[in-house]
Every structure is written in structure tokens, then in C-alpha cells.
VODRENKOL-976594 format. One record per residue (C-alpha): residue in three letters; z, y, x. Coordinates in steps of 0.2 Angstrom, whole numbers, padded with zeros to 4 digits. Each point is the difference from the previous one (the first is absolute). Layout:
N
{site "ala", {Z, Y, X}} ...
***
This chain:
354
{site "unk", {0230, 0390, 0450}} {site "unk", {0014, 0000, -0011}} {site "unk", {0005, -0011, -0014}} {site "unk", {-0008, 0009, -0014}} {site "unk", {-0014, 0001, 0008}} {site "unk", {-0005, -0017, 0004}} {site "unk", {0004, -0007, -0020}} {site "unk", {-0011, 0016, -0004}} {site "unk", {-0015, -0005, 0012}} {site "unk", {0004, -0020, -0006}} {site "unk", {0001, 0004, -0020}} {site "unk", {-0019, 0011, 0004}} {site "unk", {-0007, -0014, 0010}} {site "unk", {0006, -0012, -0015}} {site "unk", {-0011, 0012, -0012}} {site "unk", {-0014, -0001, 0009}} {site "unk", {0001, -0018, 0001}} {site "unk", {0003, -0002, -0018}} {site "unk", {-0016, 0011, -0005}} {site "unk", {-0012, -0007, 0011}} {site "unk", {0005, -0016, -0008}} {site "unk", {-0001, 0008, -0016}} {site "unk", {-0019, 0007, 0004}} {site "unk", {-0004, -0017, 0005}} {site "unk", {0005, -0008, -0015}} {site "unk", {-0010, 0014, -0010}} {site "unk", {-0016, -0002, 0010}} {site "unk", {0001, -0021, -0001}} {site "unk", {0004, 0000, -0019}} {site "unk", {-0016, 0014, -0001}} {site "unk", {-0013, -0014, 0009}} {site "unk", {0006, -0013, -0010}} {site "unk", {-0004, 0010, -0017}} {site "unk", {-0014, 0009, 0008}} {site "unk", {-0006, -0020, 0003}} {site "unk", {0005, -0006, -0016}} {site "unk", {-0010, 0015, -0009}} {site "unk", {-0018, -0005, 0013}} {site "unk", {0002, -0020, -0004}} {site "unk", {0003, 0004, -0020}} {site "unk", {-0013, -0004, -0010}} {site "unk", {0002, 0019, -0009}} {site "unk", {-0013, 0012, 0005}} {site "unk", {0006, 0016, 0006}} {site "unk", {-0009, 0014, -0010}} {site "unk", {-0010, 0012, 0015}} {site "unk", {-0019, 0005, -0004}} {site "unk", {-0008, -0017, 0001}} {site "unk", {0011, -0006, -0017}} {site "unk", {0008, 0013, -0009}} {site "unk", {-0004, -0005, -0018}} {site "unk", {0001, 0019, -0006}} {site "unk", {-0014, 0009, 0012}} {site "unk", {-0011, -0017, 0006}} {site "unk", {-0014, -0011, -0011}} {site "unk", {-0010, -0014, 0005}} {site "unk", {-0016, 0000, -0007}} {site "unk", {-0008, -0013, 0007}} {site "unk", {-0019, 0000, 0001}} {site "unk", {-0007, -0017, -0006}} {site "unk", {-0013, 0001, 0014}} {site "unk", {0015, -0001, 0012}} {site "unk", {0009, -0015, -0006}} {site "unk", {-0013, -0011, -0004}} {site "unk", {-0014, 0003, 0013}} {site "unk", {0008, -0009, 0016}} {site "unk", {-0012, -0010, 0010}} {site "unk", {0012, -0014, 0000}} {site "unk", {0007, 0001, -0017}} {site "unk", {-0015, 0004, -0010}} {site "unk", {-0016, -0007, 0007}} {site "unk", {-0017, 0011, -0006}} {site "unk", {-0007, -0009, -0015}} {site "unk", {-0017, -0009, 0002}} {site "unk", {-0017, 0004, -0006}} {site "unk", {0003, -0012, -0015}} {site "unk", {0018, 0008, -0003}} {site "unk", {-0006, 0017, -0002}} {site "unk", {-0014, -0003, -0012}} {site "unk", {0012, -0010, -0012}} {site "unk", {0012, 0014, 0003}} {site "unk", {-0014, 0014, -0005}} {site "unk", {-0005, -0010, -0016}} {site "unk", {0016, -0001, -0006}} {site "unk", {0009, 0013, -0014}} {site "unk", {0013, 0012, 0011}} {site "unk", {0015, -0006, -0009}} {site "unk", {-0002, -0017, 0006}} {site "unk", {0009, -0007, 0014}} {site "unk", {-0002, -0016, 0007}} {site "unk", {0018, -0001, 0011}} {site "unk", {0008, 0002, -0015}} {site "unk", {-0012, -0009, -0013}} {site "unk", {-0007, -0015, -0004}} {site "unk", {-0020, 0003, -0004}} {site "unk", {-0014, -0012, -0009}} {site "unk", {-0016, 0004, 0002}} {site "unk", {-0014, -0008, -0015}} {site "unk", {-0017, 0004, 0006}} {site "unk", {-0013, -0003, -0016}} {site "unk", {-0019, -0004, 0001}} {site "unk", {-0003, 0008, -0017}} {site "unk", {0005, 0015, -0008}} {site "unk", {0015, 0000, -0010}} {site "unk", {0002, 0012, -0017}} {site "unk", {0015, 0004, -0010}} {site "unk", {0019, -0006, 0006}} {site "unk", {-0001, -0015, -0010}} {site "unk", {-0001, -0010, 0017}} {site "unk", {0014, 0005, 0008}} {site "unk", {0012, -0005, -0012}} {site "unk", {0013, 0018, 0001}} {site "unk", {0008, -0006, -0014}} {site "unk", {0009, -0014, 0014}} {site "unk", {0007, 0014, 0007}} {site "unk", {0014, 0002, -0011}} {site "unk", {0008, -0015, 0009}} {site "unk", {-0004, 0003, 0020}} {site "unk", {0011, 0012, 0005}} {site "unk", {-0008, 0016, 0011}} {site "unk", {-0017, -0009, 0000}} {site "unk", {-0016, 0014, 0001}} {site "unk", {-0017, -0004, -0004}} {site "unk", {-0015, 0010, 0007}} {site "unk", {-0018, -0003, -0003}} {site "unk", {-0016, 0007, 0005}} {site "unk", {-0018, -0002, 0001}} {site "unk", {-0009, 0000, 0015}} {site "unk", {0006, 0013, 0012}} {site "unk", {0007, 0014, -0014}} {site "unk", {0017, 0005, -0003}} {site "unk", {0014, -0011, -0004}} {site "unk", {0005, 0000, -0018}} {site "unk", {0016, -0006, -0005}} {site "unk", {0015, 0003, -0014}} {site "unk", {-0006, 0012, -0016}} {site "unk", {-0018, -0001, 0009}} {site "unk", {0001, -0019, -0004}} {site "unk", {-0010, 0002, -0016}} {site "unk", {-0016, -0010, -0009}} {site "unk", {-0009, 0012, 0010}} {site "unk", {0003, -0005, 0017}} {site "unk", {-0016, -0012, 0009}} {site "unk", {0008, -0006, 0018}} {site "unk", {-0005, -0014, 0010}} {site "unk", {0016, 0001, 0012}} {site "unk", {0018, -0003, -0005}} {site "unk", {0017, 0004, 0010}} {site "unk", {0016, -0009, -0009}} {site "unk", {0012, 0009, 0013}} {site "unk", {0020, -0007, -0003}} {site "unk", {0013, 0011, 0009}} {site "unk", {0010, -0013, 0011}} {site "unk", {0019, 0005, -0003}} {site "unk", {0008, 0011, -0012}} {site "unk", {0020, 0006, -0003}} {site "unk", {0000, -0018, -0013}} {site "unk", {-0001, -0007, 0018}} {site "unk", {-0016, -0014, 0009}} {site "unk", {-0014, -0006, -0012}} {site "unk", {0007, -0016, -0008}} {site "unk", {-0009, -0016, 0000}} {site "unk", {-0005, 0003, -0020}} {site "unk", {-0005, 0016, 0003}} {site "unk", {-0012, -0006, 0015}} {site "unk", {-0006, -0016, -0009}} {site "unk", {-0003, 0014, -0017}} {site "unk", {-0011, 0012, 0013}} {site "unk", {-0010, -0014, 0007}} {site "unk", {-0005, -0008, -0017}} {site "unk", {-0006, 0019, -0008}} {site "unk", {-0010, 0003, 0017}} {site "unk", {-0009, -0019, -0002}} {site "unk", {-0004, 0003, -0019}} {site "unk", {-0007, 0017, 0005}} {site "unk", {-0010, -0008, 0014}} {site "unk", {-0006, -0015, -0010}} {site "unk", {-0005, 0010, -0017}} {site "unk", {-0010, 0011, 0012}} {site "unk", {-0008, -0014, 0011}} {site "unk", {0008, 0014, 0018}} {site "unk", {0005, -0005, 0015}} {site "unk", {0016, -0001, 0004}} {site "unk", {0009, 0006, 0016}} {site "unk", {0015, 0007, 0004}} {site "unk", {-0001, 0016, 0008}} {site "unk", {0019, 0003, 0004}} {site "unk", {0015, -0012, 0001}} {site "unk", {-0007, -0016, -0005}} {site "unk", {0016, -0009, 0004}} {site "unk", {0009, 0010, -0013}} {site "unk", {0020, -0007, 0000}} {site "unk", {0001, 0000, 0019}} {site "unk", {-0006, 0019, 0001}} {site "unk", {0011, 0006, -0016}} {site "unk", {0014, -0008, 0007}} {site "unk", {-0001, 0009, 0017}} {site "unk", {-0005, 0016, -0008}} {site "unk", {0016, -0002, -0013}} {site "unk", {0009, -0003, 0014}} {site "unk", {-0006, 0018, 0009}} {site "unk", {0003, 0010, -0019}} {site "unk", {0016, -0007, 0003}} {site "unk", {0005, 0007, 0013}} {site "unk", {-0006, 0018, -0003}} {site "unk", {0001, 0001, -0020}} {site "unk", {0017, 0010, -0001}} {site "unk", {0006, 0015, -0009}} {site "unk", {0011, 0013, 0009}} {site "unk", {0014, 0004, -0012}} {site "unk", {0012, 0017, 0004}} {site "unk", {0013, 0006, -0008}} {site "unk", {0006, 0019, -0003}} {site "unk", {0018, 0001, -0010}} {site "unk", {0012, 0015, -0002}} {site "unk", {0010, 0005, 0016}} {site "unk", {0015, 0004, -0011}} {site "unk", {-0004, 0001, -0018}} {site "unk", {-0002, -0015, -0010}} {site "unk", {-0018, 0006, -0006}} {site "unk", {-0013, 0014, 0005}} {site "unk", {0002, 0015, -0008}} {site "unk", {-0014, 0002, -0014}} {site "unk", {-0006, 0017, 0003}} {site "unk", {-0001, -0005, 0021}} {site "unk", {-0009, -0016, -0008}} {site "unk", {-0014, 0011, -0009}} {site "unk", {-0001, 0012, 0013}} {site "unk", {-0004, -0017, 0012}} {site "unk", {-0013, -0007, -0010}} {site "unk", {-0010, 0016, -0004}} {site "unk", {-0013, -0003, 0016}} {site "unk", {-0017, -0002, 0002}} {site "unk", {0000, -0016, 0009}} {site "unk", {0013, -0009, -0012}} {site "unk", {-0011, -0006, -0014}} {site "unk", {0006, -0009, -0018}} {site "unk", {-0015, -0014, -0003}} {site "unk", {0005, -0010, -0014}} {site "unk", {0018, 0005, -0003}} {site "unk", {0004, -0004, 0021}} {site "unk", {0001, 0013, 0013}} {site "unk", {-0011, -0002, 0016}} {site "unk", {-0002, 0008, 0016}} {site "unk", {-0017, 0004, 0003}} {site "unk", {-0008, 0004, 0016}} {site "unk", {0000, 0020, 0003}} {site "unk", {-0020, -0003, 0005}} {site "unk", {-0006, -0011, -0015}} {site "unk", {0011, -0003, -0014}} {site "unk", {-0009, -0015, -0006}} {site "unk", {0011, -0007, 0014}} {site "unk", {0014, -0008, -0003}} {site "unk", {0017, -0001, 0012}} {site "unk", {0012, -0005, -0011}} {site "unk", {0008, 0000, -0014}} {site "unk", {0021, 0008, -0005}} {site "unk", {0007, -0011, -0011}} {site "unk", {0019, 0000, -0008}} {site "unk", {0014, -0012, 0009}} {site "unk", {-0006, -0015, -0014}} {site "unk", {-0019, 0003, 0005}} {site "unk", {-0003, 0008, -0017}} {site "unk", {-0011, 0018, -0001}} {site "unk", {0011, 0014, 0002}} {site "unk", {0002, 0013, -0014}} {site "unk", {0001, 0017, 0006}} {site "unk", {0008, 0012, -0011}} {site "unk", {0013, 0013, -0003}} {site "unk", {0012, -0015, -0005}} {site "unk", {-0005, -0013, 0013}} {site "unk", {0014, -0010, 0008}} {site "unk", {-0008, -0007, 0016}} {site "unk", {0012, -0009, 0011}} {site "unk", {-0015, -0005, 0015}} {site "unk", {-0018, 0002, 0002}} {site "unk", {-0009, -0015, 0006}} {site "unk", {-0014, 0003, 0013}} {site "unk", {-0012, -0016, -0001}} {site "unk", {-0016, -0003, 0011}} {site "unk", {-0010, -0013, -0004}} {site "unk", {-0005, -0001, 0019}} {site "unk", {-0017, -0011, -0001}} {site "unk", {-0008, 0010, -0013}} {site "unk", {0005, 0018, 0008}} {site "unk", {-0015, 0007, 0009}} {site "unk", {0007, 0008, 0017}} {site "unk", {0015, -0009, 0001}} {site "unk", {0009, 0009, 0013}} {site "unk", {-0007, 0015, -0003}} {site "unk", {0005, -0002, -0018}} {site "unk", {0016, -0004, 0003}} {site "unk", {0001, 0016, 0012}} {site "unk", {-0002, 0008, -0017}} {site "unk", {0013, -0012, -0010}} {site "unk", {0014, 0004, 0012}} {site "unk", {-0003, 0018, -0002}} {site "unk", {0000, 0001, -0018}} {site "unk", {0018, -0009, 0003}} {site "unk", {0006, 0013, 0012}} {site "unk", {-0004, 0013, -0011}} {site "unk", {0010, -0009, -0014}} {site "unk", {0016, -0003, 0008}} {site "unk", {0000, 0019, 0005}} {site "unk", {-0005, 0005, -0018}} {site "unk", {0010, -0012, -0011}} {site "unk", {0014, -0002, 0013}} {site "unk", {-0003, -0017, 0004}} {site "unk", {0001, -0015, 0012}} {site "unk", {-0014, -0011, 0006}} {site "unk", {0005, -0019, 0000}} {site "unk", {-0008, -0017, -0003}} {site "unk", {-0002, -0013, -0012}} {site "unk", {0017, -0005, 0004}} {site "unk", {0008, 0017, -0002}} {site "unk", {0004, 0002, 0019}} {site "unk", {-0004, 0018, 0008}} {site "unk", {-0016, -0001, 0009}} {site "unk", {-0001, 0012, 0017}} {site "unk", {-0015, 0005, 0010}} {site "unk", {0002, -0017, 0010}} {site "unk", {-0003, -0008, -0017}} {site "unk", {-0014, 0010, -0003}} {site "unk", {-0009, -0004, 0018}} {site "unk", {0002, -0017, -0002}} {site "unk", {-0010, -0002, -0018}} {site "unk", {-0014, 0012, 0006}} {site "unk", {-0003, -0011, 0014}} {site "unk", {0001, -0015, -0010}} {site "unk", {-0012, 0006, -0012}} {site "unk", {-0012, 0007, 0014}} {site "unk", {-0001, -0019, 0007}} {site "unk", {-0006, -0005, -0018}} {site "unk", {-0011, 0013, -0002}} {site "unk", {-0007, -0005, 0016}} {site "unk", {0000, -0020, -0006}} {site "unk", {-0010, 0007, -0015}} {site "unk", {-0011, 0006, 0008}} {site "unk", {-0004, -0012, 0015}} {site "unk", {-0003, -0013, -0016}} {site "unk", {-0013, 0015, -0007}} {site "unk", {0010, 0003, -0014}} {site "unk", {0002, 0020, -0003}} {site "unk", {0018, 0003, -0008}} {site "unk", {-0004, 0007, -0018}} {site "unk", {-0018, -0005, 0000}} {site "unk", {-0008, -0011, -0013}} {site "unk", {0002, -0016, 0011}} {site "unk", {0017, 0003, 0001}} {site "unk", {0003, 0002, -0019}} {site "unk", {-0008, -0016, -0003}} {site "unk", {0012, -0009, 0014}} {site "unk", {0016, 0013, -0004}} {site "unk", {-0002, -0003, -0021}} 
***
């Protein structure tokens, strides 16, 4: 072997040397992100999370009927459960019951005029075993021998205050005393402990989901793209504000498109939009992953139409990452919602979410 043929075989052997070093360099620096990417808290999108083909819509039955989360109600339980109106409940509201010996004629008694000063306080009445009556059927008519004074126990203002509780206990005790009742607490007795816990739960769930679509280039939307956008179906004007509406009932509202400042948009041949504001008032939205399904693709569409980008309340691009990660968020408070047998969007919820 000659001279030129041993540098030749050396320089090879060198190469070699140098790529397997290489590939192994490669291959550690591919564990270490493929590691980083497992242990992130970022959900990958695959079938189980994609925001734009998967919903959650939990079936009440499932989340609240666990043997050892929900024990079965007692015989007593289900009989004051079965005599109450429908759009009462008890986790969420603090219930009197009067019970009268005598019959009961006109609203004089129940003093509705008090009202005015307690804040979300109902009043039902009836006589005997008949339907409840209560709001405009509250009239010089009415004959009861039962009344329900039901206060929701939290609200957006935030826990029942101390005046507020002291103002409900005193128009509950001149009812009870004009009419000669009993008295008894049928629901949350011990009223600022539970309101503060259950404030403490709205909380935690009562956000709104705010996205963003601006111009990728332009500094607004071209008008005539603009019109062309909002002439659908499912995007309704109620009151001077666009909404979304649920393709399957459009008395169901997703959310609402709003301009940068929050204002109604004015859509016209001389509109200058420079962003569209998607907001989702995430308590009060029935479905809520399935309805945000729906919210995200109304965005899609609106970028490719209006040639725009999707970003968040702080203006930074939002990716599909981003999106993974607020569907599963909002699927865990749809499914604290519901363990606490409140239904997103449902009556119950208004009176907490309001």
C-alpha cells in the first residue's frame, strides 16, 4: 500500500468517524426534544383533542351519578325534590319554606313590593298540592297555603353580603309571622358559608374566551369581503350586535363579533374594521366544547375569507397548540359544571353567570 493509499483509506475512515458522531448527535438532540414535547404540559392535537373534529358533551347522568360522589337521595329527599318548581335548585340556592294553617287570598302577605331591595330573590306560592305560581301570576287572585322565598347564593357582584343576608332573613320572618307558617329552611340554612364556597367555584369557571381575527397585511378588512362574511345564516344581528348561533337551534347563542374597542360592528360598504373580536361568555354557552367546535370554525373560515390572522387578547398569533390547549381547558369546566349540576347555558347558570 502505497502513500496515497493509506491518507485515502485514513481521510475515509476519518468521515466515517465524523458521521457516526454526527448521527449521534442528531438522534440524542431528537430524545431530548421528543422528551421535552411528552413532559410539556401542551397537548398534542391526535383524535382524542383536536378542537376542530371532537366535542364533549357530557351527559349530566355521567358526572354526577358516582356511588362515591353522589350518594342516592333519601326517601325524604325525593319527595322535597318532587314538590319543588323545576327551576329551583338547592346546591346553588338558598330555599325557605312557610307552611300556613289557613288559606291565604290576595299577595298582600307576601309583601312583593320588598323585593325591589333583595337582589335575585323569587317568590312562589301555592295552595295545597297545585302548581306553583310565581312572578306576573302573583296577583289578588292567587290563594296559597305554601311559600318558597328561594335566593341564588352567588352571583358575577360576587358572595351574598352580610346586609343582603340580614335583608332576606328579615322579609322571610315578617312573611312567616303575618301568615302565623312555619318556618324551615329547606336549602342552605347556613347561608354566608355556602355562598362563599359556591363564589369561590363561579370563580373559578366564570370566564369569557376572547379571540381575535386582524388583517394579515392590510391595515383593515376589505369592505366588500366584510359584507360578503356576514351574510350567513348562523351569524345573526340581535340588537345592533352580531352572534353566532348554534347551526341546530338558533336561539342558541355561541358568541358574540365585536370590533377591537368591544363596540358592535357596523358592516357596510364603507366599513373600516381593523379586527374582529370573538367573545364567549363560557358559563352561559350551552355545549361548551361543542360550541366552541363551531366558534373556531367560523374563525377559520374568516381568516381564509377576509385574509386574516387568528391571535389573542394580547395580539400574539394563536397555532393549533393554542387551540388544543383552551378546548381542553373549557372541557374540564364543562365537566366542573356539570358535576356541580349546573348545565352550561341553562336557567341555573344564568342566575349564578348574571
Amino acid at each position: 500500500m502505497n502513500d496515497v493509499q493509506f491518507a485515502l483509506l485514513t481521510l475515509g475512515f476519518i468521515v466515517i468517524i465524523i458521521m457516526i458522531i454526527h448521527n449521534w448527535a442528531q438522534l440524542k438532540k431528537h430524545q431530548k426534544k421528543t422528551q421535552k414535547l411528552t413532559t410539556s404540559s401542551a397537548p398534542q392535537l391526535d383524535d382524542d383533542n383536536d378542537p376542530l373534529f371532537q366535542s364533549s358533551e357530557f351527559k349530566i347522568k355521567e358526572t354526577i351519578s358516582h356511588p362515591n360522589s353522589q350518594p342516592e337521595p333519601s326517601g325524604s329527599e325525593r319527595i322535597i325534590e318532587a314538590n319543588l318548581p323545576e327551576d329551583i335548585n338547592r346546591a346553588t340556592e338558598a330555599v325557605a319554606s312557610i307552611v300556613i294553617k289557613t288559606i291565604q287570598n290576595g299577595k298582600a302577605n307576601i309583601f312583593l313590593e320588598d323585593l325591589i331591595n333583595l337582589s335575585g330573590v323569587t317568590v312562589y306560592v301555592r295552595k295545597d298540592n297545585e302548581i306553583w305560581s310565581t312572578g306576573e301570576a302573583l296577583d289578588d287572585a292567587i290563594r296559597f297555603n305554601q311559600v318558597l322565598v328561594v335566593q341564588p347564593l352567588t352571583s358575577r357582584k360576587g358572595a351574598l353580603s352580610d346586609e343582603s343576608i340580614a335583608s332576606l332573613n328579615a322579609y322571610v320572618t315578617k312573611i312567616n309571622e303575618v301568615v302565623e307558617g312555619n318556618l324551615f329552611w329547606i336549602a342552605n340554612s347556613n347561608i354566608q358559608e355556602e355562598s362563599n364556597l359556591l363564589n369561590e367555584f363561579r370563580e373559578a369557571v366564570d370566564k369569557a374566551l376572547i379571540l381575535k381575527v386582524t388583517p394579515k397585511s392590510d391595515s383593515s378588512f376589505h369592505a366588500a369581503a366584510l359584507a360578503d362574511f356576514f351574510n350567513k345564516p348562523k351569524i345573526v344581528n340581535r340588537k345592533l350586535i352580531h352572534e353566532l348561533v348554534d347551526a341546530e337551534n338558533s336561539n342558541i347563542i355561541i358568541c358574540q363579533l365585536l370590533s377591537l374597542s368591544g363596540k358592535p360592528l357596523q358592516i357596510n360598504q364603507e366599513s373600516y374594521i381593523q379586527g374582529i373580536v370573538f367573545r364567549m361568555d363560557i358559563p352561559n354557552t350551552p355545549n361548551i366544547t361543542h360550541s366552541f367546535n363551531q366558534m373556531i370554525s367560523l374563525i377559520k373560515e374568516c381568516t381564509k375569507k377576509l385574509n386574516g390572522v387568528l391571535v389573542d387578547a394580547g395580539s400574539k398569533k394563536i397555532d393549533d397548540d393554542y387551540i388544543s390547549r383552551v378546548y381542553v381547558h373549557l372541557k374540564k369546566v364543562e365537566q366542573k359544571m356539570l358535576t356541580k349540576k349546573i348545565i352550561p347555558g341553562s336557567d341555573i347558570a344564568l342566575k349564578i353567570f348574571s
